[in-house]
C-alpha positions as CSV (number, residue, x, y, z in Angstrom):
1,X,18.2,12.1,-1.7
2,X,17.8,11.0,-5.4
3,X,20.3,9.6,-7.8
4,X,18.1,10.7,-10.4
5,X,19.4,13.7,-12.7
6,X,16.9,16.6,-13.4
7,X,16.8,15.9,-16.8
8,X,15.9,12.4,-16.3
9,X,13.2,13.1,-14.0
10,X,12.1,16.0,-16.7
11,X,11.6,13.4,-18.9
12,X,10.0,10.1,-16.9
13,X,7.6,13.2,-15.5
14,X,6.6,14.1,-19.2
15,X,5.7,10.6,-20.0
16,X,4.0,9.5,-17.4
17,X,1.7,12.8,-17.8
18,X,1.4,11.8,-21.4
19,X,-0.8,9.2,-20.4
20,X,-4.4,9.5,-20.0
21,X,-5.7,10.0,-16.8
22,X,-7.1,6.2,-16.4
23,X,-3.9,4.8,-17.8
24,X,-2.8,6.6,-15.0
25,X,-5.3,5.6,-12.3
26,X,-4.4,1.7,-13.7
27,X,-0.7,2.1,-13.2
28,X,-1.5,3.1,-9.4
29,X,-4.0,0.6,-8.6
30,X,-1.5,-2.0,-9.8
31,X,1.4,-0.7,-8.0
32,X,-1.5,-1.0,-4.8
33,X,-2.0,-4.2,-5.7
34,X,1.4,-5.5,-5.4
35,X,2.2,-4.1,-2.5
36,X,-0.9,-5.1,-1.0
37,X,0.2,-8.7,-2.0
38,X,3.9,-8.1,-0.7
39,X,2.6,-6.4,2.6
40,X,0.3,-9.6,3.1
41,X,3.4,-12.3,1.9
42,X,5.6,-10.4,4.5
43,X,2.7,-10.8,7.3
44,X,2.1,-14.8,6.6
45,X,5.3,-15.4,6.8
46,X,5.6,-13.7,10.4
47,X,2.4,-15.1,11.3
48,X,2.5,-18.7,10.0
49,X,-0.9,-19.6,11.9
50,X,-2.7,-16.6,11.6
51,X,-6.3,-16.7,10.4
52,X,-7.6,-14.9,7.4
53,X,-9.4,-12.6,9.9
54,X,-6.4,-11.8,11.2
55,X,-4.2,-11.2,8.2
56,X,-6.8,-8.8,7.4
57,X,-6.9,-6.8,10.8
58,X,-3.1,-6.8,10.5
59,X,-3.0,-5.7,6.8
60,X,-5.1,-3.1,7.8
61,X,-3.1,-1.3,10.5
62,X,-0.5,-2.1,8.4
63,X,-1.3,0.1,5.8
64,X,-3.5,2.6,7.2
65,X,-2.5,2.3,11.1
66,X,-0.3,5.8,11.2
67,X,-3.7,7.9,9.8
68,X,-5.8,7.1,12.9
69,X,-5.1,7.0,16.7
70,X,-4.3,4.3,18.8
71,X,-7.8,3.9,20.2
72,X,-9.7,4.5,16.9
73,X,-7.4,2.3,15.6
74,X,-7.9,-0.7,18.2
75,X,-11.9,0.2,17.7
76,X,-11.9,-0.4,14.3
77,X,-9.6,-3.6,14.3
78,X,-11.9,-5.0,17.0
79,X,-14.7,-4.2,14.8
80,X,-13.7,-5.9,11.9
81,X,-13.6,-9.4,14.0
């Protein structure tokens, strides 16, 4: 579903393309960045006496949990204690 009209979306694709490609790459790792720093403000606040350790595990699955299996998934956490 999108509220967006094609010609809109025409246009915000043409100038986002317009930029160069590490304009670009900037853009994303910003938009990374802040959600890395939401995900982690959302997880503090559930986990109030979490370690930094932990934060990390649990950032971790957060973002990248769904790409691996469960096992894998709990190896690699366990490794990163």
């Amino acid at each position: 579903m999108t509220d967006t009209s094609a010609e809109t979306e025409k246009r915000f694709r043409a100038m986002l393309m317009s930029r160069s490609g590490a304009e670009r790459l900037r853009m994303g790792l910003g938009m990374f960045d802040s959600a890395r720093k939401l995900c982690l403000a959302g997880t503090k606040a559930q986990n109030p006496g979490a370690s930094e350790p932990e934060l990390k595990r649990k950032l971790f699955a957060r973002f990248y949990g769904d790409l691996f299996p469960g096992p894998q998934l709990e190896k690699m956490l366990k490794g990163m204690e």
